[in-house]
mmCIF file as Biopython writes it, N, C-alpha, C and O atoms, coordinates in Angstrom:
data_model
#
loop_
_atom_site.group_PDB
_atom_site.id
_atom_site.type_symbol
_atom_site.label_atom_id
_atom_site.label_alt_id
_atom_site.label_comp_id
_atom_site.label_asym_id
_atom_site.label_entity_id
_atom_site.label_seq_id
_atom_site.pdbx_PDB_ins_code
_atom_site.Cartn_x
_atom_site.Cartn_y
_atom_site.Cartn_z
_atom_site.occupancy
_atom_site.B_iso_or_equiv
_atom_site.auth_seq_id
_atom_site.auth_asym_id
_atom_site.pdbx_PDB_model_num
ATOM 1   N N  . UNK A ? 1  ? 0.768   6.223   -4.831  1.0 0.0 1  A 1 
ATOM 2   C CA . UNK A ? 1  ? 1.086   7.347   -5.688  1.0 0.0 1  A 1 
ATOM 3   C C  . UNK A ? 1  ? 1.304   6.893   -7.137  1.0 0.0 1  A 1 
ATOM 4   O O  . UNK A ? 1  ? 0.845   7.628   -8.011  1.0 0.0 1  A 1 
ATOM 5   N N  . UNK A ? 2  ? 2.010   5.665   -7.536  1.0 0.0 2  A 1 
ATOM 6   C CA . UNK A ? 2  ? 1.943   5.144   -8.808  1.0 0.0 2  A 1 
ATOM 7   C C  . UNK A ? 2  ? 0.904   4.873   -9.396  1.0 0.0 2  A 1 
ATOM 8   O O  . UNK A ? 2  ? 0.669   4.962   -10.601 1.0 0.0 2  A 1 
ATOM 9   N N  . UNK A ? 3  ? 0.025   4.418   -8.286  1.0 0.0 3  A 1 
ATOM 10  C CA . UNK A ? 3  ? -1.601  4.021   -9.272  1.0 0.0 3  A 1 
ATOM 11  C C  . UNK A ? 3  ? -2.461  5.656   -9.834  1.0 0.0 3  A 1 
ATOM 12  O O  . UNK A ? 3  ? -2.950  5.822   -10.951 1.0 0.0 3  A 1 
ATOM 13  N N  . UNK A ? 4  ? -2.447  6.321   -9.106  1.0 0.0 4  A 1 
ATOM 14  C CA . UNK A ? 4  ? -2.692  7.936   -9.091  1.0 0.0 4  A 1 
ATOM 15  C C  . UNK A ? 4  ? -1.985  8.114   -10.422 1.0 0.0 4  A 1 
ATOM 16  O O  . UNK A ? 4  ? -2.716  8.477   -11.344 1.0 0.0 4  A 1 
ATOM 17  N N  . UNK A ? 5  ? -0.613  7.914   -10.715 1.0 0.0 5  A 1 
ATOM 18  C CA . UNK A ? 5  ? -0.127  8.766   -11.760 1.0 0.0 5  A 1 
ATOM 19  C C  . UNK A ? 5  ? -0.566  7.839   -13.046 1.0 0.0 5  A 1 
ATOM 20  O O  . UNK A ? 5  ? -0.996  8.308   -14.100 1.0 0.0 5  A 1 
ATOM 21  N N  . UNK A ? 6  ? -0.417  6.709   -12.825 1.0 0.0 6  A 1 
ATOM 22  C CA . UNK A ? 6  ? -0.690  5.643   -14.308 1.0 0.0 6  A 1 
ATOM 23  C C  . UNK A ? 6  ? -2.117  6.157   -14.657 1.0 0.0 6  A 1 
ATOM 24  O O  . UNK A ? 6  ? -2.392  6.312   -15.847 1.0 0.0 6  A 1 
ATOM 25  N N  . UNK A ? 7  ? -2.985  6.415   -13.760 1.0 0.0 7  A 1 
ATOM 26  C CA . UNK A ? 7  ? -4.606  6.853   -14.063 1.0 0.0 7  A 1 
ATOM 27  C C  . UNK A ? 7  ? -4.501  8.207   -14.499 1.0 0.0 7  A 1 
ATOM 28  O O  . UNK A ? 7  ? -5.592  8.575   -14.935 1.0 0.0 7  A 1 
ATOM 29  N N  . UNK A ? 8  ? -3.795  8.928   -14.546 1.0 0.0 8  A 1 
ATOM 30  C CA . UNK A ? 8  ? -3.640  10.328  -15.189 1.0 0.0 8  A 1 
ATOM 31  C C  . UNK A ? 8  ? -3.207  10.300  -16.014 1.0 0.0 8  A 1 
ATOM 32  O O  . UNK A ? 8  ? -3.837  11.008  -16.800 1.0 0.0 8  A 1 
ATOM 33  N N  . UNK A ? 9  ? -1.870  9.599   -16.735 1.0 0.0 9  A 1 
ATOM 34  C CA . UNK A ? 9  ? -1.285  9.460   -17.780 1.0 0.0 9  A 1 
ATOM 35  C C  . UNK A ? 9  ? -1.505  8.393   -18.858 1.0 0.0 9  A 1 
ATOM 36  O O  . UNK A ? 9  ? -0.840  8.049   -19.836 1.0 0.0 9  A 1 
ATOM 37  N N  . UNK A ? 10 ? -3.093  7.844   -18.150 1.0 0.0 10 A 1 
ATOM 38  C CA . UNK A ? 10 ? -4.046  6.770   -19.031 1.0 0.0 10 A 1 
ATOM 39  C C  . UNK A ? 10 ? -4.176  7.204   -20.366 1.0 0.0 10 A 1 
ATOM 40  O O  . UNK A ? 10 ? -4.051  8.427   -20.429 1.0 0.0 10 A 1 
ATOM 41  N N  . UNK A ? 11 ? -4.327  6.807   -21.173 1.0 0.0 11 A 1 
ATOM 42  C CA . UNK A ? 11 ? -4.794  6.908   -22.905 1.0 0.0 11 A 1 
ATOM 43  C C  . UNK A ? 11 ? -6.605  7.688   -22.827 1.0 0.0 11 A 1 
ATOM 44  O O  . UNK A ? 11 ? -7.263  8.576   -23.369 1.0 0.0 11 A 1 
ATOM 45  N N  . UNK A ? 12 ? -6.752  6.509   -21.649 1.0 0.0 12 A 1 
ATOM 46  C CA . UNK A ? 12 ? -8.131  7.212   -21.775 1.0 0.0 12 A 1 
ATOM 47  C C  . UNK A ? 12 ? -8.453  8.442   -20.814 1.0 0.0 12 A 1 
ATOM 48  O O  . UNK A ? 12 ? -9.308  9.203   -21.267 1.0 0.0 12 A 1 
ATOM 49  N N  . UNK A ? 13 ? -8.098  8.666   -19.981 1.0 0.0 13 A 1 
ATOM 50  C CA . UNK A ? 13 ? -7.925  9.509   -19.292 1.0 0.0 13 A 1 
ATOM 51  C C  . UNK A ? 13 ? -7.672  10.922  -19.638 1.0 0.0 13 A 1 
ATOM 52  O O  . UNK A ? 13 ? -8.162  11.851  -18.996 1.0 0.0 13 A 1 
ATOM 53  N N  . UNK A ? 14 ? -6.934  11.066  -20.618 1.0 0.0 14 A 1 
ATOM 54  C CA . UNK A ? 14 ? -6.220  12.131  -21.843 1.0 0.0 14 A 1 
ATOM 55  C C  . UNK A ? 14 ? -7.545  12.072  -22.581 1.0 0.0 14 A 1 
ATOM 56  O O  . UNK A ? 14 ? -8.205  13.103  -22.450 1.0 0.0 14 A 1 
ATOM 57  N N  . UNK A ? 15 ? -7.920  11.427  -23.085 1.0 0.0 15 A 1 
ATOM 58  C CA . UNK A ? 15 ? -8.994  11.560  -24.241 1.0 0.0 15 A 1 
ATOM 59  C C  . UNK A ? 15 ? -10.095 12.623  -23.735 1.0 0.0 15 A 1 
ATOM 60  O O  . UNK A ? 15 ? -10.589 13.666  -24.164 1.0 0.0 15 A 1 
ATOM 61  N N  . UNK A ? 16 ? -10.226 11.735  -22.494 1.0 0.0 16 A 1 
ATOM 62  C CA . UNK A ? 16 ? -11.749 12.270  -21.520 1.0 0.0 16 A 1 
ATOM 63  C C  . UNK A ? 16 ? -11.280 13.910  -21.250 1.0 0.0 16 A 1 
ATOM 64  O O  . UNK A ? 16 ? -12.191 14.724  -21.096 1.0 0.0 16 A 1 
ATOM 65  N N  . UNK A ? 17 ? -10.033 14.324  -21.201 1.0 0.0 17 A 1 
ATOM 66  C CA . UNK A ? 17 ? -9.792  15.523  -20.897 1.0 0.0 17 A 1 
ATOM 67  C C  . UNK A ? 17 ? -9.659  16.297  -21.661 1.0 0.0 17 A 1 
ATOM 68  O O  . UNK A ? 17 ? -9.760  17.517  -21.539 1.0 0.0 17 A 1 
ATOM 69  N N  . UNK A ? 18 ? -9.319  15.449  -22.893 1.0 0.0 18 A 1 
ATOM 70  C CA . UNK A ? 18 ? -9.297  16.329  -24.694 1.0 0.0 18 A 1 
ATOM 71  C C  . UNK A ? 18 ? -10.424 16.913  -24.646 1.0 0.0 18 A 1 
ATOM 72  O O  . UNK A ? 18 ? -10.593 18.075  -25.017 1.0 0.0 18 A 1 
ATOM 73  N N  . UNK A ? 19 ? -11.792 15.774  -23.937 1.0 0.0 19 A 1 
ATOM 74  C CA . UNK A ? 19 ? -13.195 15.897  -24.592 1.0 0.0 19 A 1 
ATOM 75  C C  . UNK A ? 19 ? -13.671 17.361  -23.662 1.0 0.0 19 A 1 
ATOM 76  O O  . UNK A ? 19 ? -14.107 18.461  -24.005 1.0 0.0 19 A 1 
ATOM 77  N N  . UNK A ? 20 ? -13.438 16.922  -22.732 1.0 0.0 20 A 1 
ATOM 78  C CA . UNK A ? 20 ? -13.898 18.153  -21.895 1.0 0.0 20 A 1 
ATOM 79  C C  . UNK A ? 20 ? -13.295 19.558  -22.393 1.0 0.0 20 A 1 
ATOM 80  O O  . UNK A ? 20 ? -13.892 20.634  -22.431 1.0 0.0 20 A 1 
ATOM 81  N N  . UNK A ? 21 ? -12.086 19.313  -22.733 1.0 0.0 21 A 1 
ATOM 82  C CA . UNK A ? 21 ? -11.420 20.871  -23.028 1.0 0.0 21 A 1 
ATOM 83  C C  . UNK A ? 21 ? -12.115 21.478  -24.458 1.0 0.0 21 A 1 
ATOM 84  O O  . UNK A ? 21 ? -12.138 22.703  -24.573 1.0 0.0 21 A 1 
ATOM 85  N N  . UNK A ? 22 ? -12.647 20.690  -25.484 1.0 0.0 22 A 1 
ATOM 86  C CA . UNK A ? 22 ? -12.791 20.642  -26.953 1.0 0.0 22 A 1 
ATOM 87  C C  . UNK A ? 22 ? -14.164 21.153  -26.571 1.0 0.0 22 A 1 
ATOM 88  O O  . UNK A ? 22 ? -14.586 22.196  -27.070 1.0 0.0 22 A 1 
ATOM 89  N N  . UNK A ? 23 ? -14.901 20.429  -25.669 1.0 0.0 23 A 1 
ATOM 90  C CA . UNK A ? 23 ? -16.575 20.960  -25.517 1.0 0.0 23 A 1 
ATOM 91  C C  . UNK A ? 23 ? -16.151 22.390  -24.964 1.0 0.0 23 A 1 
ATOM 92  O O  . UNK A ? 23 ? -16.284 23.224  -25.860 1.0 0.0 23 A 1 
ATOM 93  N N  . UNK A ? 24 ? -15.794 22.811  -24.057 1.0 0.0 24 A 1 
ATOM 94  C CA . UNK A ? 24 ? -15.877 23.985  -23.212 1.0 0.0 24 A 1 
ATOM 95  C C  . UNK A ? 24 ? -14.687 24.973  -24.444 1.0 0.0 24 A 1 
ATOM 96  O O  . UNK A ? 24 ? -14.605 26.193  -24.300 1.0 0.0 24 A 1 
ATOM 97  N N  . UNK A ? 25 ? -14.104 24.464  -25.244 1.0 0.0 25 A 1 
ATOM 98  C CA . UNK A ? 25 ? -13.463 25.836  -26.299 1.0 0.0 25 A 1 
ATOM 99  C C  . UNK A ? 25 ? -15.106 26.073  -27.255 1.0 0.0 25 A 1 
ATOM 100 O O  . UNK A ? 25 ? -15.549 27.208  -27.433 1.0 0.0 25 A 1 
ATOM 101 N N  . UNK A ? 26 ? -15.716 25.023  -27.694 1.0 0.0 26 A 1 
ATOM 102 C CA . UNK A ? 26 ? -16.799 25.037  -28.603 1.0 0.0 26 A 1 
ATOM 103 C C  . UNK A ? 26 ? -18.010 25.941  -27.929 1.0 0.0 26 A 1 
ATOM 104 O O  . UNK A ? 26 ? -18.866 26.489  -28.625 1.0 0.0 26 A 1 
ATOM 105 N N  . UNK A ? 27 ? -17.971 26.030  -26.423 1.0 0.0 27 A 1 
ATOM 106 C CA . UNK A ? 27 ? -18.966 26.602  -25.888 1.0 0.0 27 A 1 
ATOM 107 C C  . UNK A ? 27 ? -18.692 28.070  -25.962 1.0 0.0 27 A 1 
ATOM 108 O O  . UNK A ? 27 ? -19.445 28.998  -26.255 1.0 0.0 27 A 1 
ATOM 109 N N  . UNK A ? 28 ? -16.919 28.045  -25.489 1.0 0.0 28 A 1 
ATOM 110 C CA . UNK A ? 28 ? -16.639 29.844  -25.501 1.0 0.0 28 A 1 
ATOM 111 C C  . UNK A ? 28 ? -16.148 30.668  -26.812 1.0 0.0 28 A 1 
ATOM 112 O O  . UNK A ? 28 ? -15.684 31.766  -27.118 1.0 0.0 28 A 1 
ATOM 113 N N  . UNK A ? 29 ? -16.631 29.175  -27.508 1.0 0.0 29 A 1 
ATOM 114 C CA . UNK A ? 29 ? -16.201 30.102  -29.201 1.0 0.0 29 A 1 
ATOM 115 C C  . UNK A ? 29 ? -15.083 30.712  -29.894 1.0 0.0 29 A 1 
ATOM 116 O O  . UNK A ? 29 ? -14.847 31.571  -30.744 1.0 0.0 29 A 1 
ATOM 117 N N  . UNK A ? 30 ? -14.411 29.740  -29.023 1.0 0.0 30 A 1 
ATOM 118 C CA . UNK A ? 30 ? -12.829 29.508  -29.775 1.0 0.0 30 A 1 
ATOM 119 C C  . UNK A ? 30 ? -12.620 28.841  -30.940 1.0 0.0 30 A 1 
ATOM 120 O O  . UNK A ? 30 ? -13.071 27.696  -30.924 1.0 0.0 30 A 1 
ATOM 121 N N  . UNK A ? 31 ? -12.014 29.223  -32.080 1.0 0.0 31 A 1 
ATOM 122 C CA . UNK A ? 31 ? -11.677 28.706  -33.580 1.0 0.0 31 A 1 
ATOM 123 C C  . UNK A ? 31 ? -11.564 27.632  -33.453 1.0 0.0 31 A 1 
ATOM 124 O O  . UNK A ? 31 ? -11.072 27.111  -32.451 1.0 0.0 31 A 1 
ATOM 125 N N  . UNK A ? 32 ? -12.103 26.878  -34.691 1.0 0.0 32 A 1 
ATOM 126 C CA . UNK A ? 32 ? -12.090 25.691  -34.969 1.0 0.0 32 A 1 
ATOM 127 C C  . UNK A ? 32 ? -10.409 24.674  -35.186 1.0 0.0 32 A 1 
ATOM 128 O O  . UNK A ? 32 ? -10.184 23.488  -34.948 1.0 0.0 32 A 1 
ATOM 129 N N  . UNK A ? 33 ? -9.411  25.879  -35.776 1.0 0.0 33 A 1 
ATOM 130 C CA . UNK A ? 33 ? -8.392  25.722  -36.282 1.0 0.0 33 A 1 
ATOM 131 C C  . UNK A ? 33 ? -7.827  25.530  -34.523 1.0 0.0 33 A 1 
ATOM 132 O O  . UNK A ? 33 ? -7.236  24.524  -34.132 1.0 0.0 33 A 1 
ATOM 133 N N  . UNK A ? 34 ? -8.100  26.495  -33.809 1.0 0.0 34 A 1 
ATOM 134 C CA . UNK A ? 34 ? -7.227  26.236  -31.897 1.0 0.0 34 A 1 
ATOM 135 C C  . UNK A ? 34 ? -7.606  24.755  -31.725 1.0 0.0 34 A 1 
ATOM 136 O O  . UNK A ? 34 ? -6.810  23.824  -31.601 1.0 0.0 34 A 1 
ATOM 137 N N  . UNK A ? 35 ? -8.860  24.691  -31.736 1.0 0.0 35 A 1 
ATOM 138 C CA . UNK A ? 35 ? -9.330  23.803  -31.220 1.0 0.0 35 A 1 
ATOM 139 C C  . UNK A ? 35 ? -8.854  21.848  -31.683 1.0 0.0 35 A 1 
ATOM 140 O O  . UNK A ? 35 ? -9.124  20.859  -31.001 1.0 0.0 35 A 1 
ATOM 141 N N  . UNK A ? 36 ? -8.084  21.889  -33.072 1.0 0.0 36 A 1 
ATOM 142 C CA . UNK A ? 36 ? -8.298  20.750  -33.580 1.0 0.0 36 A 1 
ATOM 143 C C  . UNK A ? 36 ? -6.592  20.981  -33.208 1.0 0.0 36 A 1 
ATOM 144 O O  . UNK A ? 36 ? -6.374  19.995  -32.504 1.0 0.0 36 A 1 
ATOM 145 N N  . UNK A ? 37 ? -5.748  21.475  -33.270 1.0 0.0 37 A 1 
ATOM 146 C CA . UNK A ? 37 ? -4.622  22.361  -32.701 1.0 0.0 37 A 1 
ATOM 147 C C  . UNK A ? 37 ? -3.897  21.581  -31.343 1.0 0.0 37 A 1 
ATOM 148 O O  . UNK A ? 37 ? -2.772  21.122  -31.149 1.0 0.0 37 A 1 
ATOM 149 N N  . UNK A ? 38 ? -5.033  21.671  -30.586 1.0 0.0 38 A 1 
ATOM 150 C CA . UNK A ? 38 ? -4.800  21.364  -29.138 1.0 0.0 38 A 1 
ATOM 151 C C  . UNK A ? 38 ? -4.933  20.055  -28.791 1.0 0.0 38 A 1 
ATOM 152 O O  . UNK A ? 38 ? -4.274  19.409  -27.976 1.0 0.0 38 A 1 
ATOM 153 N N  . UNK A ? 39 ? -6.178  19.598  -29.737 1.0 0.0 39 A 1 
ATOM 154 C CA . UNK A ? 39 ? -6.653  17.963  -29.776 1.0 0.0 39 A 1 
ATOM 155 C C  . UNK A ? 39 ? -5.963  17.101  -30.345 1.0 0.0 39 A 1 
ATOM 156 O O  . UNK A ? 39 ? -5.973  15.914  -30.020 1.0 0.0 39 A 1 
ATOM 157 N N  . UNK A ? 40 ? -5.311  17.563  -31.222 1.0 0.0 40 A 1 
ATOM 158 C CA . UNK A ? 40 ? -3.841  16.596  -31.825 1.0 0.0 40 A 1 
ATOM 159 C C  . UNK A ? 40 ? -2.803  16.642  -31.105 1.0 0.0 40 A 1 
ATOM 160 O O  . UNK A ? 40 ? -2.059  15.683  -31.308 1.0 0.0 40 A 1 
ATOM 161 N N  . UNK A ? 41 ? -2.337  17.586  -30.113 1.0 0.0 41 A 1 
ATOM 162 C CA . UNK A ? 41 ? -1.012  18.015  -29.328 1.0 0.0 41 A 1 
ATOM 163 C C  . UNK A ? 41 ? -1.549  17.058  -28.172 1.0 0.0 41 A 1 
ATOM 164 O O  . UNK A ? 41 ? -0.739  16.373  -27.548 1.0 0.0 41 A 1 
ATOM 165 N N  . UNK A ? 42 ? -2.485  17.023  -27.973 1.0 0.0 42 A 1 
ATOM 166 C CA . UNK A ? 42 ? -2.926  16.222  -27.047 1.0 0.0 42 A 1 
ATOM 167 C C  . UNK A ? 42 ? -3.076  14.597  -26.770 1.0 0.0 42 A 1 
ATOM 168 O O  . UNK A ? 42 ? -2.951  13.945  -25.733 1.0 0.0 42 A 1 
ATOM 169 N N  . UNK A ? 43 ? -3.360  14.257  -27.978 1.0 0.0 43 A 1 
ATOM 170 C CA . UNK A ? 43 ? -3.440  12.884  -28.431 1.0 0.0 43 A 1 
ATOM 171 C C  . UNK A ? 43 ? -2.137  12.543  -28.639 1.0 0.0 43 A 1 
ATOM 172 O O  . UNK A ? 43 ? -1.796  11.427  -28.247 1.0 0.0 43 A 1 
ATOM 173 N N  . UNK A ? 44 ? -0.949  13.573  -29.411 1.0 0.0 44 A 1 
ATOM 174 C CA . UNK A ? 44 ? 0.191   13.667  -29.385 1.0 0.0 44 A 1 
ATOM 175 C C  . UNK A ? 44 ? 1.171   12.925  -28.007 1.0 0.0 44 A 1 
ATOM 176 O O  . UNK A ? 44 ? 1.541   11.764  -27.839 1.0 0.0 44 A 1 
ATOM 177 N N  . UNK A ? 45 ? 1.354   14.089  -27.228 1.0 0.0 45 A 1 
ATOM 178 C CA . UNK A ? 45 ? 1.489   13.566  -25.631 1.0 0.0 45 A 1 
ATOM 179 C C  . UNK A ? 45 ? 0.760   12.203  -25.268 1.0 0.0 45 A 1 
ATOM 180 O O  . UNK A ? 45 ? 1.257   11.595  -24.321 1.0 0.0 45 A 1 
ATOM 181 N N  . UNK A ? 46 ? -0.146  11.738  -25.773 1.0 0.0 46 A 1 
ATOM 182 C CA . UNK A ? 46 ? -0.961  11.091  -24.914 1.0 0.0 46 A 1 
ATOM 183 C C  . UNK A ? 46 ? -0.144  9.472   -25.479 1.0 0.0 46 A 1 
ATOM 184 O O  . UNK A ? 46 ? 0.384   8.654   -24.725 1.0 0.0 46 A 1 
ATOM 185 N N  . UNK A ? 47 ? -0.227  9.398   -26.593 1.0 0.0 47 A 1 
ATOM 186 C CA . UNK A ? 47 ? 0.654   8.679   -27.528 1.0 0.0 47 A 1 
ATOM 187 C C  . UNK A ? 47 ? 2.454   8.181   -26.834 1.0 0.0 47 A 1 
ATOM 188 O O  . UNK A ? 47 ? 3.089   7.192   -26.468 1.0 0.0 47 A 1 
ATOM 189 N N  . UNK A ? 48 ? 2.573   9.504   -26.992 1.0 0.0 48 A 1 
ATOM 190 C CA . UNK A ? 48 ? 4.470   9.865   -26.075 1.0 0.0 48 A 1 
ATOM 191 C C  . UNK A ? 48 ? 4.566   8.770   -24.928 1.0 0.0 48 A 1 
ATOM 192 O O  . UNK A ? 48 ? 5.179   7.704   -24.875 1.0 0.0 48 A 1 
ATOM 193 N N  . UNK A ? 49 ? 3.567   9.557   -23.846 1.0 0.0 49 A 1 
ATOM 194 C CA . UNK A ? 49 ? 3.717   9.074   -22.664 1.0 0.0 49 A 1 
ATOM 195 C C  . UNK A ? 49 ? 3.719   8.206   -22.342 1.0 0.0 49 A 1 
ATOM 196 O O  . UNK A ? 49 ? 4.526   7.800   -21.506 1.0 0.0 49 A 1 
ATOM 197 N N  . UNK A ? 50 ? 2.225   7.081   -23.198 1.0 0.0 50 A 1 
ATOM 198 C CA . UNK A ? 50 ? 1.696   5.716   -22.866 1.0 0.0 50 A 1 
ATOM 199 C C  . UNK A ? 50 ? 2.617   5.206   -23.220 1.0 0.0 50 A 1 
ATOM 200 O O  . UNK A ? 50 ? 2.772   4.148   -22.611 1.0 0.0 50 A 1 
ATOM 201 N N  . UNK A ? 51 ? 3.725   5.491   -24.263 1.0 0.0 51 A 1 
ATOM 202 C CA . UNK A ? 51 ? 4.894   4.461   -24.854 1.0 0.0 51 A 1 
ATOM 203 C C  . UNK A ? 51 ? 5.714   4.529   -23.602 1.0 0.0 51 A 1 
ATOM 204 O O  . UNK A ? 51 ? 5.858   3.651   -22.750 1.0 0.0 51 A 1 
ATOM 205 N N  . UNK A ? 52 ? 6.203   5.687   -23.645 1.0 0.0 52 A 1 
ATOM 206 C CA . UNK A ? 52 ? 7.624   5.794   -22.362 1.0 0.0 52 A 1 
ATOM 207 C C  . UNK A ? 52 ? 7.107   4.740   -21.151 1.0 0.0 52 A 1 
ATOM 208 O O  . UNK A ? 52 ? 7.760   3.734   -20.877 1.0 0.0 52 A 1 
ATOM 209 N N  . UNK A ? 53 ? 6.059   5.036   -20.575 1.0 0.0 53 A 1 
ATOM 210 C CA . UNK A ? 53 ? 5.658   4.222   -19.180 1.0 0.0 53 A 1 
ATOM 211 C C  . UNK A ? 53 ? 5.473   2.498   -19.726 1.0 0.0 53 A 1 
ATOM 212 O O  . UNK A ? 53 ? 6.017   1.607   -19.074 1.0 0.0 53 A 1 
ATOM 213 N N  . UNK A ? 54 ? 4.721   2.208   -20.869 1.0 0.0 54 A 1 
ATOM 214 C CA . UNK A ? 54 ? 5.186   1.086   -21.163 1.0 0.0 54 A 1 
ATOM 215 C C  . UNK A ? 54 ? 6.300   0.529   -21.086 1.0 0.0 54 A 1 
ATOM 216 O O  . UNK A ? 54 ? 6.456   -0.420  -20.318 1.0 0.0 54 A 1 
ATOM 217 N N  . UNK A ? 55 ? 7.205   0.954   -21.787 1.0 0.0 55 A 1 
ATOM 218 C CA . UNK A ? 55 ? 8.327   0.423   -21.761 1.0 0.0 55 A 1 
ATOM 219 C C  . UNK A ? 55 ? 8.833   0.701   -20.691 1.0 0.0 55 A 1 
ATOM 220 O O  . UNK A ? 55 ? 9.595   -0.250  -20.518 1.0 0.0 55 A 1 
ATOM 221 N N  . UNK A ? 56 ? 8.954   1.461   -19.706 1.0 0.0 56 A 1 
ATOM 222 C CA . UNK A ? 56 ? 9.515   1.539   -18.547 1.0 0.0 56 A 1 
ATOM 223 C C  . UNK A ? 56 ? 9.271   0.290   -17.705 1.0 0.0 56 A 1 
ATOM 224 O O  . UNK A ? 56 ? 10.154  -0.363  -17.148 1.0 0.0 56 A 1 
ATOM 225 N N  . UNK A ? 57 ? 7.967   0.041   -17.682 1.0 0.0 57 A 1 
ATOM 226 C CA . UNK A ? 57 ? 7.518   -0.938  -17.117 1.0 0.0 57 A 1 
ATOM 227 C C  . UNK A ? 57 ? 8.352   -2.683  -17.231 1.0 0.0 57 A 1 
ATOM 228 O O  . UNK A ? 57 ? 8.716   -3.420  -16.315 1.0 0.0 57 A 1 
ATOM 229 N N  . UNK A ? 58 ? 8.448   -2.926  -19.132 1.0 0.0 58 A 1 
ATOM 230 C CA . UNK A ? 58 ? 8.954   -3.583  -19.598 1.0 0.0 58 A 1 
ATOM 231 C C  . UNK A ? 58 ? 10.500  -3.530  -18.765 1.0 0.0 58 A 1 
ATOM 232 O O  . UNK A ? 58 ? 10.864  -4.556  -18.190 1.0 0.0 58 A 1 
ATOM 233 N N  . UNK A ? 59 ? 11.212  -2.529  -18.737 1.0 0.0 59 A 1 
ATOM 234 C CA . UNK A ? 59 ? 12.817  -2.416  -18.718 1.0 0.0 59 A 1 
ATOM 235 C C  . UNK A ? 59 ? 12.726  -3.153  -17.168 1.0 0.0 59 A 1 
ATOM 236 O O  . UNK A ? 59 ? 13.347  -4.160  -16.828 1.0 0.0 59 A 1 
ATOM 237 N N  . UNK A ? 60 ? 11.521  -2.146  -16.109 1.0 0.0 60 A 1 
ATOM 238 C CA . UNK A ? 60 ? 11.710  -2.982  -14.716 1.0 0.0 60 A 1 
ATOM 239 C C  . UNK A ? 60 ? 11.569  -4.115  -14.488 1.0 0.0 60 A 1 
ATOM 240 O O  . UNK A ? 60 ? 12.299  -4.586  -13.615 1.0 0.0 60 A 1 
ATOM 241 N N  . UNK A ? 61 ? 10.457  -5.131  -15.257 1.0 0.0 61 A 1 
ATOM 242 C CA . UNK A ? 61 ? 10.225  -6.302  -15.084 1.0 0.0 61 A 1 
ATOM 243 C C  . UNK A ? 61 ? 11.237  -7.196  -15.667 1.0 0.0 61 A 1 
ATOM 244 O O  . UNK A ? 61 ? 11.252  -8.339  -15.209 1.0 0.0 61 A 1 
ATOM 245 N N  . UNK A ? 62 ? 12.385  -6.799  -16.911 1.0 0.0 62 A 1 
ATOM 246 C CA . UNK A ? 62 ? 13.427  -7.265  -16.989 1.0 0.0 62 A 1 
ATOM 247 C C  . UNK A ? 62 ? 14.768  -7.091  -16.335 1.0 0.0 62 A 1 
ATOM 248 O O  . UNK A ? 62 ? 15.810  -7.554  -16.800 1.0 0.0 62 A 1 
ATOM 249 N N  . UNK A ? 63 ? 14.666  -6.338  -15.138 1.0 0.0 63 A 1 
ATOM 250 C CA . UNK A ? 63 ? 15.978  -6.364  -14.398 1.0 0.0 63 A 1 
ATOM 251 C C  . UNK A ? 63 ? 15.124  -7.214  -13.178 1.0 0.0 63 A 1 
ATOM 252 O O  . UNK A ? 63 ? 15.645  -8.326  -13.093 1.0 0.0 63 A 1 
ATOM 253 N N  . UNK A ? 64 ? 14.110  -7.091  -12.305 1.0 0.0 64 A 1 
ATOM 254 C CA . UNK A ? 64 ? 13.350  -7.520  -11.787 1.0 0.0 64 A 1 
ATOM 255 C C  . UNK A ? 64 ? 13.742  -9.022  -12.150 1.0 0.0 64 A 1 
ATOM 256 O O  . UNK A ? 64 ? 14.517  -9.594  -11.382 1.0 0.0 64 A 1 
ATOM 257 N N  . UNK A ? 65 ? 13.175  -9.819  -13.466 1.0 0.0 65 A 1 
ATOM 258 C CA . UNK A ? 65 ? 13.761  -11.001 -13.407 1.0 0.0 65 A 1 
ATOM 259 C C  . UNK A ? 65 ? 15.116  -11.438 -13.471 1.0 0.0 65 A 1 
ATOM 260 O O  . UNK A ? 65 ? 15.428  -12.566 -13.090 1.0 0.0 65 A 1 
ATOM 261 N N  . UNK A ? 66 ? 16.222  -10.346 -14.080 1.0 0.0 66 A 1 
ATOM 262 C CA . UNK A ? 66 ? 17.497  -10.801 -13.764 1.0 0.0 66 A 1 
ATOM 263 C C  . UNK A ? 66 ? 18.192  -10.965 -12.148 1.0 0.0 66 A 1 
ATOM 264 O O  . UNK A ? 66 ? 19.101  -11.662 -11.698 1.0 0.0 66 A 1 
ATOM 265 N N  . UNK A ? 67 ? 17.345  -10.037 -11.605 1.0 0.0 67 A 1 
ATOM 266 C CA . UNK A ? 67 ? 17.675  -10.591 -10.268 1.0 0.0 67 A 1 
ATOM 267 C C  . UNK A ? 67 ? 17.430  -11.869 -9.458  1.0 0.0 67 A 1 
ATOM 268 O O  . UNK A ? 67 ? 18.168  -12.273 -8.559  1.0 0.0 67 A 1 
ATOM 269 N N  . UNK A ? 68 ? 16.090  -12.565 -9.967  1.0 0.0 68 A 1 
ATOM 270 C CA . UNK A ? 68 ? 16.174  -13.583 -9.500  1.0 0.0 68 A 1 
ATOM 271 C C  . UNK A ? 68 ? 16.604  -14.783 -10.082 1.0 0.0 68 A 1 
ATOM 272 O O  . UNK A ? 68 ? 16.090  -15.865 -9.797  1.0 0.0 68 A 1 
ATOM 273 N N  . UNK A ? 69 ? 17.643  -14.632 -10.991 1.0 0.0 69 A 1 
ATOM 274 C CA . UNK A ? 69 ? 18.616  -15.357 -11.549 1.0 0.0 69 A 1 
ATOM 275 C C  . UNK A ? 69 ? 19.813  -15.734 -10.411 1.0 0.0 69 A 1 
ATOM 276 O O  . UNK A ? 69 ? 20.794  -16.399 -10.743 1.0 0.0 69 A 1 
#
């Protein structure tokens, strides 16, 4: 279930879904202004997240080694 969520909350993963959402607003002729709107809020989050789980990662692998102290 962790590998599942790290692949969803990928950098690239987000992008690929920006791309898809940005083509299919351009197809149904949604404003340019929604559209660049959503793609920054997106990259936004995408930015957020990859930090938080980084460092999460970081915080476990440093209690992780204090234990085997």
């Amino acid at each position: 279930m962790q590998t599942f969520i790290r692949k969803i909350t990928s950098r690239k993963f987000l992008a690929a879904l920006a791309g898809v959402a940005t083509g299919l607003a351009m197809v149904f002729g949604v404003d340019e202004t929604a559209i660049s709107t959503v793609a920054g809020a997106v990259t936004t989050v995408a930015s957020v997240v990859s930090y938080i789980m980084s460092e999460g990662m970081v915080d476990a692998a440093a209690v992780g080694a204090g234990k085997d102290k």
